[in-house]
N, C-alpha and C positions, 0 to 999 in steps of 0.2 A: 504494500500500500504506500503510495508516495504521500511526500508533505502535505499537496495542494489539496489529494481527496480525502486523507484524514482531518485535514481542517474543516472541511467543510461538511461532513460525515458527525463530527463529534457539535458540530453549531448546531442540530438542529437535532441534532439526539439526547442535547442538555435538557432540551422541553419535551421531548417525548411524553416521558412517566406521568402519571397525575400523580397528585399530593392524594395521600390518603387521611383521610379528615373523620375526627367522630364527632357526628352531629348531631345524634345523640344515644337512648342507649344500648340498643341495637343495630342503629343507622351509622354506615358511612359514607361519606362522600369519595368520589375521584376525581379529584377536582382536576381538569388539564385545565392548561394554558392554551392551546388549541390540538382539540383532539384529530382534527383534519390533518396534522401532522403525522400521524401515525401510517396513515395509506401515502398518501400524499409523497413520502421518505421513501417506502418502502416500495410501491411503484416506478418510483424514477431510479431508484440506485438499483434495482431490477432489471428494469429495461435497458441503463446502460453497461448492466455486467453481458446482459445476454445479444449486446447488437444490436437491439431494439432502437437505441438511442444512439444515431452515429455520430461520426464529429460536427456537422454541418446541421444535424434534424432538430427540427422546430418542435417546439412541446406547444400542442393546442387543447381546449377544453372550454365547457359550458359552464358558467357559476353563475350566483347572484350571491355568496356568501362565501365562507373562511375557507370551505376546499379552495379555491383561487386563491385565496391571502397563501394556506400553507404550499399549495406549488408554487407561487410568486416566490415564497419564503428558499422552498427549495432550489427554483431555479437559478435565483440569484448567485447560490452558492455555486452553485455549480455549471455558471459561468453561462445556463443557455437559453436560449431566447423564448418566449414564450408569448401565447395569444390566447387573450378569453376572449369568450364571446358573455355577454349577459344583457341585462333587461334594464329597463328604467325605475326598479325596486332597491338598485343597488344602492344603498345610502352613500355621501358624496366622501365622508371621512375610511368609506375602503374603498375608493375607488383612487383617491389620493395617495391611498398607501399601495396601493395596486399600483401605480403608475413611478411612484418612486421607486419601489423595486426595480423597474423595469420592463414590466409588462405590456406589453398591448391591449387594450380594451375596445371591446367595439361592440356598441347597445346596437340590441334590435331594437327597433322604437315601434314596432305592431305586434300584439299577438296573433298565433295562427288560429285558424277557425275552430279546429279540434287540438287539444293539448295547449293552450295559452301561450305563453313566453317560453315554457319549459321547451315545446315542441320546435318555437319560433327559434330558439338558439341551438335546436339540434340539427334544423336544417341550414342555418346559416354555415356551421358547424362544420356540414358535409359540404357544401361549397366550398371551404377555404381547404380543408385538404383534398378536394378534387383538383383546386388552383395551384397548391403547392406541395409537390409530390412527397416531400422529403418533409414526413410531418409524425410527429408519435400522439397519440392521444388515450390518457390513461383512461379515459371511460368508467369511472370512478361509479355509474349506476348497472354496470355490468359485468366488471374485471374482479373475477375472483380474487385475484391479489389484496383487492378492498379487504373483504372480511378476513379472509388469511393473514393480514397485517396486523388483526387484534389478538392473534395468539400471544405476542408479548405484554400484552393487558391483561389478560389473562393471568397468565405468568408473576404477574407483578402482582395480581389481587393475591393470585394463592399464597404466594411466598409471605407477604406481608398480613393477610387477613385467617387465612386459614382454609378450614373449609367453609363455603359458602348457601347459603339456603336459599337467595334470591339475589337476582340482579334486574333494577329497572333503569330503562335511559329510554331517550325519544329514537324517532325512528325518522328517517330522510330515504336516503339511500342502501338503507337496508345492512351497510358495509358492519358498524358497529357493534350493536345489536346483535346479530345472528352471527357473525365473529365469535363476540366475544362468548357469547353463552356457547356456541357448539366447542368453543376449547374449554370450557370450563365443564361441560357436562362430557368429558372424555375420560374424567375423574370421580363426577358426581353426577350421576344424569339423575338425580331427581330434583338437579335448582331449576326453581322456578324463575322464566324470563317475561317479563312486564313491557311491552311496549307501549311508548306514550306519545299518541297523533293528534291531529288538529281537526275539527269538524270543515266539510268539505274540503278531506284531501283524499285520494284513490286508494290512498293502501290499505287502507283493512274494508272496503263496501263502501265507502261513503260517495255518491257524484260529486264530479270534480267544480266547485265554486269558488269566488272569491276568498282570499284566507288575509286575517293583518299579521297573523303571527308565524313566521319565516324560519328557516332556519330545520324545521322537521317537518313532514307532508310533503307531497307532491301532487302532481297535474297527472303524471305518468308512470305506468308500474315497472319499476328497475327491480331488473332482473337479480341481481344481489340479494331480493328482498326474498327469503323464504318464511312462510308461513305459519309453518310450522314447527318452528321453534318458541314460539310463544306461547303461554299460559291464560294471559289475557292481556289486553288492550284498553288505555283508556284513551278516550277522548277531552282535550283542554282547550278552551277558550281564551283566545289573544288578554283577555281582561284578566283571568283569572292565571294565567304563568306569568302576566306582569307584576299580578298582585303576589302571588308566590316566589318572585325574583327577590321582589324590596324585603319581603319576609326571610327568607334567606340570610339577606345580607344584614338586616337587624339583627335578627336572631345567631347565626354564625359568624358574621363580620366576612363569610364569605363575597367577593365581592365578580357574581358572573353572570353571563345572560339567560333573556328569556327562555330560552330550549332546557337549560340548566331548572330554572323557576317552574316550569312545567314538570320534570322529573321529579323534581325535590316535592311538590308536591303530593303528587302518587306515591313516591315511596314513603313517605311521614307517615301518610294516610296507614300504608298497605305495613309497614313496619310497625306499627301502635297495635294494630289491631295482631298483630302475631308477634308480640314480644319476646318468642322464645326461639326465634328465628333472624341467622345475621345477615341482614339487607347490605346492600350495597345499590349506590346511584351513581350512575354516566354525569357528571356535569360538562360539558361540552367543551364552553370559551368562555373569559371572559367577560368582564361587563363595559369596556372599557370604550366598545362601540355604541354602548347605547344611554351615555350620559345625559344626551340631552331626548331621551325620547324615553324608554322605561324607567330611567331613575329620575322624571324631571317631572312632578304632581302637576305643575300646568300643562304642558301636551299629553298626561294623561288625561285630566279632568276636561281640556277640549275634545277632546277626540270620545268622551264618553266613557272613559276607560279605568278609571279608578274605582278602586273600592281592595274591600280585604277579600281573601282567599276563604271560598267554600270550607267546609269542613269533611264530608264526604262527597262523593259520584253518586249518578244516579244510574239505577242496573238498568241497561237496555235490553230488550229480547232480538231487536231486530238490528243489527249492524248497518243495512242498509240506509239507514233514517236518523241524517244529521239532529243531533240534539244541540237547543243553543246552552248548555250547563254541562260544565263537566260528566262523562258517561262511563259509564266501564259494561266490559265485555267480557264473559269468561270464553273464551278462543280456544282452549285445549287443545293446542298443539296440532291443528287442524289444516288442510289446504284453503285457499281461497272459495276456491269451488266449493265445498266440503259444507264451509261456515253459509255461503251464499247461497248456496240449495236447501241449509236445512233452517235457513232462515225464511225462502219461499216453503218452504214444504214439497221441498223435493229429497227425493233419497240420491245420491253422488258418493259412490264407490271411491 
């Protein structure tokens, strides 16, 4: 290993790990610094061991959030040029750090007719490596590498925590999530894994609508995402993971984002109520991006959006049928099909 790729190897492996945090007496946190850095690393120093990443090849990708900051993050080190494609949701203070890195950025400014923005910057996406031939694209909602890259999460929970009885974090692109529990139940398959989504996002039934809370949901089902690895599923509302962010941060001095606020909620909840079982919670990123919008009582209280955090979910029968209040689902480790059939009342093999 030369000087230049251990330098830059060990820069962005300092942040890897999360802090593990006891928040309280069952509950822990894992708190990263940005957890997009874990695939993010591990896909590009991949690609370049295996040729995938030649001296000349451009690293492209689709974001609207911290996967792009952590590949920015990685490129930079590693000396190579890079293009996001994203949407007009990008807030301007990472798009500014996107661009000092050294990044390219280039908004689509319409959504597509079916799939919104998510769709609109997959096909822009394929345009620019149809244009330039000499292009790698980690494909972060379908490169097994995603989830395969949280076996060291994994690793880091056992070593440090023990054995485990549960793990909840939010769900995006499936990578984290279904990661880390399939390495963790290689040792314990009876932890229970908790995924926490947004009402009108695709992944677990809901039709795809507008959403204010970022960061977990989607428009479109990535492939990464398996099903059935999950126990259950709640659904959070942008009010109530902002209101569980600032709760957080009062209560643990933790100081991270809404995706984080959202988890930390479910698990409180789902850890209280089974006090003889050690939880553990995904905290994402930081909060550092959303000073003036989740941690600022005026653009919550315009926007409609303050108030404190529920105390429990309301039980759904039907997945399919957005709830505006926090929901939970017990999913049983089921396929999509599976939960979606027997929610019409169909029988799916």
């Amino acid at each position: 290993m030369g000087g230049h790729e251990k330098t830059y190897r060990d820069a962005t492996g300092s942040l890897l790990l999360p802090r593990i945090i006891r928040l309280d007496d069952n509950l822990y946190g894992a708190a990263f610094t940005l957890m997009k850095l874990v695939p993010a690393r591990h896909i590009l120093l991949k690609a370049e061991e295996s040729g995938l990443l030649g001296p000349n090849t451009e690293v492209v990708e689709t974001t609207s959030g911290t996967f792009g900051l952590a590949l920015a993050m990685q490129a930079a080190l590693m000396k190579r040029r890079l293009t996001l494609v994203s949407d007009p949701v990008i807030d301007p203070a990472l798009h500014r750090r996107l661009v000092d890195l050294g990044a390219r950025v280039e908004i689509c400014a319409h959504p597509a007719d079916v799939g919104g923005f998510q769709q609109a910057r997959l096909d822009r996406l394929d345009r620019i490596r149809a244009e330039r031939p000499d292009t790698f694209c980690p494909e972060q909602y379908t490169n097994p590498d995603n989830p395969a890259s949280y076996t060291v999460v994994a690793e880091h929970l056992e070593s440090t925590l023990g054995e485990l009885d549960c793990l909840v974090g939010p769900v995006g692109s499936g990578g984290s999530m279904c990661g880390t529990a399939r390495a963790l139940r290689a040792t314990r398959p009876g932890l229970r894994a908790i995924g926490v989504d947004t009402p009108h996002s695709v992944l677990f039934g809901h039709p795809d609508g507008s959403r204010v809370l970022r960061g977990l949901g989607n428009s479109l089902m990535p492939g990464n995402l398996d099903h059935r690895e999950f126990d259950e599923i709640h659904w959070c509302t942008a009010a109530e993971a902002f209101a569980a962010t600032r709760l957080l941060h009062r209560s643990t001095a933790l100081f991270q984002g809404p995706t984080s606020g959202a988890a930390y909620l479910v698990a409180r909840w789902w850890a209280r109520r089974h006090p003889d079982a050690r939880v553990v919670v995904m905290l994402p990123d930081e909060g550092h991006r959303y000073q003036d919008t989740v941690y600022d009582d005026a653009w919550l209280a315009a926007r409609g959006l303050a108030g404190a955090p529920p105390e429990q979910p309301v039980e759904v029968v039907d997945p399919t049928r957005p709830s505006d209040v926090w929901s939970r689902y017990a999913w049983g480790r089921r396929s999509l099909g599976q939960v979606v059939g027997a929610a019409a009342g169909e029988l799916i093999a």
